[in-house]
C-alpha positions in Angstrom: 66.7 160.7 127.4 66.6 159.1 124.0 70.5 159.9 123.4 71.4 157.7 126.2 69.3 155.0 124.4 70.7 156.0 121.0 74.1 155.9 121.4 74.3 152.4 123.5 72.2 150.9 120.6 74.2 152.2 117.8 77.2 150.9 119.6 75.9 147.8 120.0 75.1 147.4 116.2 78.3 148.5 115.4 80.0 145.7 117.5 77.4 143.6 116.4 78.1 143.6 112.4 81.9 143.7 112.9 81.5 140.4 114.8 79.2 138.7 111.7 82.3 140.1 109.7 85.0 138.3 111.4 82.8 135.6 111.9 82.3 135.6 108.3 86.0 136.1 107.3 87.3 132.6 109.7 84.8 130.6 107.8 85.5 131.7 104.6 89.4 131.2 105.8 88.3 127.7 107.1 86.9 126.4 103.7 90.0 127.5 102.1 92.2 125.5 104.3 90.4 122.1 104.0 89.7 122.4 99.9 93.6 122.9 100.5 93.8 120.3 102.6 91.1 117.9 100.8 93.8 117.6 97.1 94.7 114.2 96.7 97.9 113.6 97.8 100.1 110.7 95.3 99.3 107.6 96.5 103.0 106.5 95.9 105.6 107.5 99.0 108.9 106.9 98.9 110.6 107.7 102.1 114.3 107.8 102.5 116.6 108.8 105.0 119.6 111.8 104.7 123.2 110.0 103.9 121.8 106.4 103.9 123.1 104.9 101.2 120.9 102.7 100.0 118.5 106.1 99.7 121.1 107.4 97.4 121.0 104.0 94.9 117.0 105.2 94.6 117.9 108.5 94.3 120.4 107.6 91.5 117.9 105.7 89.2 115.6 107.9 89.6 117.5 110.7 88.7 119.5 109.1 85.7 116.1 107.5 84.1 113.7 110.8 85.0 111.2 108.8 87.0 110.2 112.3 88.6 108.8 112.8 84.9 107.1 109.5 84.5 105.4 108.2 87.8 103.9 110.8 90.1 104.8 110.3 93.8 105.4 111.8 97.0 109.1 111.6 99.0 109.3 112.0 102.7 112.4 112.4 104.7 112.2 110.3 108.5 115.7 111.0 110.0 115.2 114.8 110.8 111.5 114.7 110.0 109.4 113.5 113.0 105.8 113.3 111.2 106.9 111.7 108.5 108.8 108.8 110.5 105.5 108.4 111.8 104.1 108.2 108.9 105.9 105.6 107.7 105.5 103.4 110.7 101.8 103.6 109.9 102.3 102.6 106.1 104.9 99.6 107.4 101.9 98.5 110.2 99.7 98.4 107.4 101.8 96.0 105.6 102.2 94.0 108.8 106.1 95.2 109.0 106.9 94.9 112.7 108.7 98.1 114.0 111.9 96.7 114.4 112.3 95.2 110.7 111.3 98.8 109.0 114.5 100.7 107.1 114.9 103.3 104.4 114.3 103.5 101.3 110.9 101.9 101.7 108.2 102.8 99.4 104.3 102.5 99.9 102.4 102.4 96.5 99.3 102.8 98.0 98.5 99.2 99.2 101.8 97.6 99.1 104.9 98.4 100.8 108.8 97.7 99.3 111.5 97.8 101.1 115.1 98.2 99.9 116.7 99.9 96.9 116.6 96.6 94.8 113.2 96.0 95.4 111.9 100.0 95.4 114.1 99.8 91.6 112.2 96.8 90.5 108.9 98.9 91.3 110.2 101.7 89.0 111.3 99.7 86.3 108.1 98.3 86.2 105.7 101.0 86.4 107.9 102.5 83.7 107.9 99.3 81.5 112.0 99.0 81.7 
């Protein structure tokens, strides 16, 4: 009579502690994801489009005076990338830009927005004192 206890009880233990381990291990998984998630991201975004050619001005100074090296910022692609279209309507709202007057390049510098290569230039040369 006391193995038909046993056994049910010891199985249930069993099940028991490899539940508080997985339990365990998706938390543990959890925290990692939002200290991933929880870096600062740069508060400078550039976004830009593929083949517009205004993009490829920026992209030329920045290349040619090493900006990259310089001023720390994020770029986001909105053609082919969904999110990050999105994302840039929100940063254009934000700066009271009506949906139908946003473009690429356009740069948010973390309060202000820029739109244009002349103007996104201008930004660069100033944070870089040139």
């Amino acid at each position: 009579m006391n193995k038909k206890i046993i056994i049910p009880t010891i199985l249930f233990i069993i099940i028991l502690i490899f539940s508080f381990i997985i339990i365990l291990k998706d938390k543990k998984n959890s925290l990692a994801n939002d200290s991933n998630n929880s870096l600062p991201e740069s508060q400078i975004v550039l976004f830009y489009g593929t083949g517009c050619p205004h993009c490829a001005n920026v992209e030329k100074y920045i290349r040619e005076n090493n900006i990259k090296d310089k001023i720390n910022f994020e770029e986001k692609e909105v053609y082919y990338n969904r999110k990050n279209a999105d994302d840039l309507v929100a940063k254009a709202k934000i700066c009271g830009i009506p949906t139908n007057y946003i473009g690429v390049p356009f740069l948010w510098d973390g309060e202000k927005c820029f739109v244009g290569d002349k103007d996104i230039i201008d930004f660069f040369k100033q944070k870089t004192n040139r």
